[in-house]
C-alpha positions in Angstrom: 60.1 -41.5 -106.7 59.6 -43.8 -109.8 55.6 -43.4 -110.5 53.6 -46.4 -112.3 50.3 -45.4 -114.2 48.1 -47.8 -115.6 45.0 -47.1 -117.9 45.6 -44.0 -120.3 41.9 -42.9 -121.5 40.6 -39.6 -121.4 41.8 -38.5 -118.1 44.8 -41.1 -117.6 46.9 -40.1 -120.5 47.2 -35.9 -119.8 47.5 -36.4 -116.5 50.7 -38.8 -117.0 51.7 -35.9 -119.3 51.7 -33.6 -116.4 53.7 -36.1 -114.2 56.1 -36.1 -116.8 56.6 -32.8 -116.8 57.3 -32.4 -113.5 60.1 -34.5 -113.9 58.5 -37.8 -112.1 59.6 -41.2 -113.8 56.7 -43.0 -115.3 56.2 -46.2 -116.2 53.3 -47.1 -118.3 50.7 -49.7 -119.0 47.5 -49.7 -121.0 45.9 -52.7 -123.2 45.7 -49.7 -126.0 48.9 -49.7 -127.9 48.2 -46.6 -129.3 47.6 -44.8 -126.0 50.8 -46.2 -125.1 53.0 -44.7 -127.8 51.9 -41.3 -127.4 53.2 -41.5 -124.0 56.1 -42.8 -124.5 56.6 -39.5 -127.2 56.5 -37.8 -124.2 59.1 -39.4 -122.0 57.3 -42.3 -120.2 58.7 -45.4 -119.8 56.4 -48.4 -121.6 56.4 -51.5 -119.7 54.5 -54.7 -121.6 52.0 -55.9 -118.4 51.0 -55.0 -115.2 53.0 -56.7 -112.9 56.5 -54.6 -114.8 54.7 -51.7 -113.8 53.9 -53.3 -110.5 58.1 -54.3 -110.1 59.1 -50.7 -110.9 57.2 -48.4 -109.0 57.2 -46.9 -105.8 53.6 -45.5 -106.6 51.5 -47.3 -109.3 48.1 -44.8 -110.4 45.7 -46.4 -112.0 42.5 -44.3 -114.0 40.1 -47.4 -115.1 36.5 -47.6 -116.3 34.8 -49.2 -114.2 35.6 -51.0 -110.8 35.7 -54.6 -112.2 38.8 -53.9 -113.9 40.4 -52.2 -110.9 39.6 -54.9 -108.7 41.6 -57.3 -111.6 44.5 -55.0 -112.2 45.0 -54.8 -107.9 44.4 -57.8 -106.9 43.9 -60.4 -109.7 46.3 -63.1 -110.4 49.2 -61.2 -111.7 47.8 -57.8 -110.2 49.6 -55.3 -108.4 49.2 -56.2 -105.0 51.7 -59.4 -106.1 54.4 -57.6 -107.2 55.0 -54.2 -105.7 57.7 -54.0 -103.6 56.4 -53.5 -99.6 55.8 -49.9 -98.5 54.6 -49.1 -101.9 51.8 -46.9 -102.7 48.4 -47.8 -105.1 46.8 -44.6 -105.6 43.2 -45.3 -107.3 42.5 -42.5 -109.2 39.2 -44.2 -110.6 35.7 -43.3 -109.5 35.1 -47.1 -107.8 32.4 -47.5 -104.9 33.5 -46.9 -101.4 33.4 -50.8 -100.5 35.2 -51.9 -103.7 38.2 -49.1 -101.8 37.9 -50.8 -98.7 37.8 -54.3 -100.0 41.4 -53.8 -101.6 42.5 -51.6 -98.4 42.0 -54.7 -96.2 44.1 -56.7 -99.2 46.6 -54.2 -99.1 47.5 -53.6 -95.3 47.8 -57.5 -95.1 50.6 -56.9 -97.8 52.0 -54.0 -96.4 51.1 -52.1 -99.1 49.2 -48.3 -98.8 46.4 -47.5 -101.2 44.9 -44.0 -101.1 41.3 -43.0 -103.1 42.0 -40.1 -105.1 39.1 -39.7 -107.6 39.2 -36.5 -109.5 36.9 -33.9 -110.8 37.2 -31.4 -113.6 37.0 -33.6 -116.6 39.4 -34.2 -119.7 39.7 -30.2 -120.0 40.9 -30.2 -115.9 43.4 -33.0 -116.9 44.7 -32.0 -119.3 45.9 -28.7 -118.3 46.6 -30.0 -114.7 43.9 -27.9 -112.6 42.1 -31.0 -111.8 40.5 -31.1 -108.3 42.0 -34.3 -106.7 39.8 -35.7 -103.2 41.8 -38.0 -101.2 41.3 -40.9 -98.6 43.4 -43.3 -96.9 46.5 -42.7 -94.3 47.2 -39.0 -94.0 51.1 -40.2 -93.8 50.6 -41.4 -96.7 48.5 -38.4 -98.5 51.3 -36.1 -97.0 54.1 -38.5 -98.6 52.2 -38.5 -101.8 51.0 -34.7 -102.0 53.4 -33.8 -104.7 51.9 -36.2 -106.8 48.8 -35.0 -106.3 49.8 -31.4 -107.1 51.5 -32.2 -110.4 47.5 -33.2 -111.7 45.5 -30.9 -109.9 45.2 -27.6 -108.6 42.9 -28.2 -105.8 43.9 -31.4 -103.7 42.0 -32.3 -100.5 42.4 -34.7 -97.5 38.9 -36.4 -96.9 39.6 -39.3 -94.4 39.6 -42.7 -94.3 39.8 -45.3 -97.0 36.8 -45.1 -99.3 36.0 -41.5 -98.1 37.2 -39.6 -101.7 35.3 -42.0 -103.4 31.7 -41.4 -101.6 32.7 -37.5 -101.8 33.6 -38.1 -105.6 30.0 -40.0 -106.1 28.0 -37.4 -103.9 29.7 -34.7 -106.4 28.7 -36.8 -109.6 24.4 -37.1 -108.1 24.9 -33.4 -107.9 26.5 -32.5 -111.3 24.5 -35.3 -113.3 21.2 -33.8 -111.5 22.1 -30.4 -112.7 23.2 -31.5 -116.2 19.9 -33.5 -117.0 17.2 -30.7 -115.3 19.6 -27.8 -117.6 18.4 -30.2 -120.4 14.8 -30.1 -119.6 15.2 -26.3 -119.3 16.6 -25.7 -122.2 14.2 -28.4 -124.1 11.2 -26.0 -122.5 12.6 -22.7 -123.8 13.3 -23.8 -127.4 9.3 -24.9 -127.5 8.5 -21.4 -126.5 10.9 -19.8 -129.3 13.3 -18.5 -126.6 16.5 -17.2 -128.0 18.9 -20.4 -126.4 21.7 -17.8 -126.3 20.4 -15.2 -124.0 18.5 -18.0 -121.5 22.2 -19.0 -121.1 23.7 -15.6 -120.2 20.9 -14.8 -118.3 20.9 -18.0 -116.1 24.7 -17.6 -116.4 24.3 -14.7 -114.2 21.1 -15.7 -112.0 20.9 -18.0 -109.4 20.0 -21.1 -112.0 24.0 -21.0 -113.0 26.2 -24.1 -111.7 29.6 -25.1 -113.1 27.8 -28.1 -115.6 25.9 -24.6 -116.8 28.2 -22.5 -117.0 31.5 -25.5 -118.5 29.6 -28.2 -120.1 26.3 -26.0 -121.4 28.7 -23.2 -122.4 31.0 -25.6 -124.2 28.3 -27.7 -125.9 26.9 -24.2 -127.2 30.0 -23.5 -128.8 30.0 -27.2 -130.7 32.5 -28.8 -127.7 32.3 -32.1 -126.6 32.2 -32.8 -122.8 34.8 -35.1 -122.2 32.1 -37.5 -120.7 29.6 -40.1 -122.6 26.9 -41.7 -120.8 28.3 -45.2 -120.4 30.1 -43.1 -117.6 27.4 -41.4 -116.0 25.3 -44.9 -116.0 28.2 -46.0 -114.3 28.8 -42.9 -111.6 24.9 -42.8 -110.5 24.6 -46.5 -110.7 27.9 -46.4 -107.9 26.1 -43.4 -106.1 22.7 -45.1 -105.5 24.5 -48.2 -104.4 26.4 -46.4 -102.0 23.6 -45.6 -100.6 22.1 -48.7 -100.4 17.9 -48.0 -100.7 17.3 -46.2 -103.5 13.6 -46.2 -102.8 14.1 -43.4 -100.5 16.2 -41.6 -103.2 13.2 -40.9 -105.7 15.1 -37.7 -107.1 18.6 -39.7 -107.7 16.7 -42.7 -109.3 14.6 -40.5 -111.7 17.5 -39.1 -112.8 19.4 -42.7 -113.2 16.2 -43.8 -115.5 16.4 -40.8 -117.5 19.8 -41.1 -118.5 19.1 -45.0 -118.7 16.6 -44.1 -121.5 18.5 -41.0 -123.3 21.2 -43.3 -123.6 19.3 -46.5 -125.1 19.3 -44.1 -128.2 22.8 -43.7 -128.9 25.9 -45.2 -128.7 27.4 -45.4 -124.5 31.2 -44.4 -126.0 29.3 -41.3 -127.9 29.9 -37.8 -126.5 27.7 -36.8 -123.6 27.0 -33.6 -126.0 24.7 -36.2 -128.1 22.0 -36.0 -125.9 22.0 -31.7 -126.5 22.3 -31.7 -130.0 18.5 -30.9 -130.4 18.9 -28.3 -128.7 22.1 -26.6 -130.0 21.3 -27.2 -133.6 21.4 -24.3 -135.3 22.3 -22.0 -132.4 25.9 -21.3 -133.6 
């Protein structure tokens, strides 16, 4: 099965590293040169535009920012929709809103072309060493056909439903984690006023019924001087998609707050900077 993969960022570029190394074919595509060479280094095949990806695939993955650009690369002029052969496969890997899935779905079918949502979770550190967890949506023929792929990226792959199904899982996940993330900030902003020692508060809560996986991965990490993998431009983007999903975000005062909070944090530093920017405060001086 030759495998096209377009957009190698953070999580695009290991994760085509790990399809390589299970021996899949893979023909790449990003507008970042750079991105490009390294994975041709490791074996994948560098194709100049979208629609040569599109020609020589059986499966084109794509891993975008945002869902303007996905919408572009799969449908747009010389997207993928144009060129892949019928009874191909679009696997969007992105974190895109439910209705943008849908929309292209509907596209799709027409073309007789499958697309599955497949967001993942586990961030740059789960890509990288394959043990992402990988939510599908979309034809369970075609999950079942594709379930390989899905396995060669992550170590936790699971059948959700119908088209735009992964995605509203993958968004409900993101409220959660981004919730936990921002209240562990406020926490920890509390006990450094009180002269806690930021060390113990973290095994303690580690170990108490406080402790989530952003505690224990991304405080942890950031505690130890590691970046997250994440910046805020990309949480903006995952709550904005989460509260739209859900349509009245005047009933979702929690979600909303949240939104604003990050909205403000982030008006202080640069969107591409490292989500750890907005902990520094905190961990300064703690190692």
């Amino acid at each position: 099965m030759k495998l096209g993969f377009i957009g190698l960022g953070t999580m695009g570029l290991p994760m085509v590293t790990n399809l390589l190394r299970k021996g899949y074919e893979v023909h790449v595509y990003d507008v970042a040169k750079d991105r490009v060479e390294i994975a041709v280094r490791a074996n994948a095949v560098k194709e100049d535009s979208i629609k040569a990806v599109a020609k020589n695939s059986e499966v084109v993955l794509l891993s975008l920012p945002k869902e303007e650009i996905s919408k572009e690369v799969t449908l747009g002029e010389d997207g993928i929709l144009r060129w892949i052969r019928k009874g191909g496969v679009i696997i969007e890997l992105s974190t895109v809103s439910p209705y943008t899935i849908v929309q292209i779905a509907e596209k799709a079918v027409r073309a007789g072309v499958d697309i599955l949502d497949a967001p993942v979770s586990g961030g740059r550190a789960g890509a990288e060493r394959g043990e992402l967890t990988v939510m599908v949506g979309g034809s369970h023929e075609t999950f079942l056909k594709c379930k390989p792929i899905f396995e060669s990226i992550g170590k936790r792959v699971y059948y959700v439903g119908g088209s735009g199904s992964a995605e509203a899982v993958k968004l409900l996940n993101s409220l959660i984690a981004i919730g936990n993330l921002m209240i562990a900030r406020e926490a920890l902003t509390i006990a450094k006023s009180q002269g806690v020692d930021i060390k113990k508060m973290y095994e303690i809560i580690n170990a108490s019924t406080g402790q989530s996986w952003m505690w224990s991965n991304w405080i942890g990490g950031m505690m130890n001087g590691n970046k997250t993998g994440s910046t805020a431009r990309i949480m903006l983007k995952d709550m904005s998609y989460a509260i739209k999903m859900l349509k009245d975000s005047t009933k979702l005062p929690i979600s909303t707050k949240v939104l604003e909070t990050i909205d403000s944090l982030a008006s202080t530093i640069d969107l591409d900077e490292d989500a750890k920017t907005f902990f520094e405060f905190v961990f300064s001086g703690t190692n």
